[in-house]
C-alpha positions in Angstrom: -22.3 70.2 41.6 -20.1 67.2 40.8 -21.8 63.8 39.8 -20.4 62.3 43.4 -22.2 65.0 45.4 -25.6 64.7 43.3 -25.2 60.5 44.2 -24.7 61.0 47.9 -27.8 63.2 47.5 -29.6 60.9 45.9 -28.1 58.0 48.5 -29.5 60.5 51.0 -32.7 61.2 49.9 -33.3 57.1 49.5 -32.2 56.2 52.8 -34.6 59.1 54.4 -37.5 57.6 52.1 -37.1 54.2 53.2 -37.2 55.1 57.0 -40.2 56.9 56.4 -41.8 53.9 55.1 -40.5 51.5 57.8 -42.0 54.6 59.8 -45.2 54.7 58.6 -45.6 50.8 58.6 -44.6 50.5 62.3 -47.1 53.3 63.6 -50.1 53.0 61.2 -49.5 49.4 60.1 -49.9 50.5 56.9 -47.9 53.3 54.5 -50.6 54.2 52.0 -51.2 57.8 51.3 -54.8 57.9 52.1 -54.4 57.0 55.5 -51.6 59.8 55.9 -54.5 62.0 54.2 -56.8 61.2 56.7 -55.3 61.7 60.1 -53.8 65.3 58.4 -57.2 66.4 57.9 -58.1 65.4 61.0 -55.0 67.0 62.8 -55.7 70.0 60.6 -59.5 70.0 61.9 -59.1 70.1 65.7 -59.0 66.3 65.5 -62.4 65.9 63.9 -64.1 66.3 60.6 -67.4 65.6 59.1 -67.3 62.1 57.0 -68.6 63.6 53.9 -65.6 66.4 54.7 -63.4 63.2 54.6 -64.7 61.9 51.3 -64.4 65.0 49.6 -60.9 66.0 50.3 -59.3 62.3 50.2 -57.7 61.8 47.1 -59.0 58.5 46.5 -62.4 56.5 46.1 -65.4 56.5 48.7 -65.1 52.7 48.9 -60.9 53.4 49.5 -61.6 55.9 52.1 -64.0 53.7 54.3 -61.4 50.9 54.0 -58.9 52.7 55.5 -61.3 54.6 57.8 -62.5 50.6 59.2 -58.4 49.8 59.4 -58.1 53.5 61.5 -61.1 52.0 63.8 -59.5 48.5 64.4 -56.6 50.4 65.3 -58.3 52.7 67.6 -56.9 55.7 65.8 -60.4 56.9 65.3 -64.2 56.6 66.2 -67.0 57.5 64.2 -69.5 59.9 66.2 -73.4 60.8 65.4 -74.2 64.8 64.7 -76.1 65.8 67.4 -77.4 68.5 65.3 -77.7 66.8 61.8 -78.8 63.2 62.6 -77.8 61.9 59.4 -74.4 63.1 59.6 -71.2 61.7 61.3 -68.0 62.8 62.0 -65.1 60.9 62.3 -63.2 62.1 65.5 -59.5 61.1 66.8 -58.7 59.3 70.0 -56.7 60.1 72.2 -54.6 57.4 71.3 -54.5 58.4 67.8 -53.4 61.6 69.0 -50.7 60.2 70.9 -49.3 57.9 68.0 -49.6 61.1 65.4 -47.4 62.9 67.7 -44.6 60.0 67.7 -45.1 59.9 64.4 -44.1 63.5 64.2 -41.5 63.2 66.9 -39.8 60.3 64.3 -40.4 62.5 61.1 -38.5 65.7 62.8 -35.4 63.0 62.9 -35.0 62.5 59.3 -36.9 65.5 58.1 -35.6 69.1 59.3 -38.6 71.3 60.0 -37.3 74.5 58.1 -37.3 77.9 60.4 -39.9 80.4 59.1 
C-alpha cells in the first residue's frame, strides 16, 4: 500500500472514531468505557445481572462502577431490583427505555461500523 492510501485510512478510521464519540455522548451523555461495559453485560445477560456480577467484570473501581451505575439511574437506563431469593443481593436490571436507546445506539453503530458476515 502507498503512503496516500494508508492516510485516507487513517483519515477514515479518525472520522469513524469521532462519530462514535459524538455517538456515545448524545445517547449515554457520557463516552466513558465503563458505562459502554455495563449496558454490554447487561445486554449480554438478558438485560440483568447481579451487582456483584457487575463489579467483578467492569474493568474499573467499585466506587467508578456505582458512579456510573447512579448516572445510568438518573438516566433511567437502569433500576436496581432486590433478590427475591438472596435478600442481600441486587441486580441491576435494564428498562425498557434503556433497551430502546441501546438499540439506537446499535442502529447508529451499524452506520459507521459494518457488521462483518459470519
Amino acid at each position: 500500500m502507498n503512503d496516500k492510501m494508508d492516510n485516507l485510512q487513517i483519515s477514515e478510521l479518525a472520522k469513524r472514531r469521532r462519530k462514535l464519540i459524538e455517538i456515545e455522548q448524545s445517547v449515554f451523555k457520557s463516552r466513558t468505557h465503563t458505562t459502554i461495559q455495563i449496558l454490554i453485560l447487561l445486554a449480554e445477560n438478558d438485560f440483568k445481572a447481579k451487582l456483584s456480577t457487575i463489579y467483578e467484570h467492569a474493568q474499573a473501581t467499585d466506587a467508578s462502577v456505582r458512579q456510573h451505575l447512579r448516572a445510568l439511574e438518573k438516566l433511567k437506563f437502569v433500576i436496581q431490583v432486590q433478590d427475591n431469593a438472596d435478600g442481600r443481593a441486587k441486580f441491576i436490571q435494564m428498562t425498557e427505555y434503556g433497551k430502546k436507546q441501546l438499540a439506537s445506539y446499535a442502529a447508529s453503530l451499524s452506520d459507521i461500523i459494518p457488521i462483518a458476515s459470519r
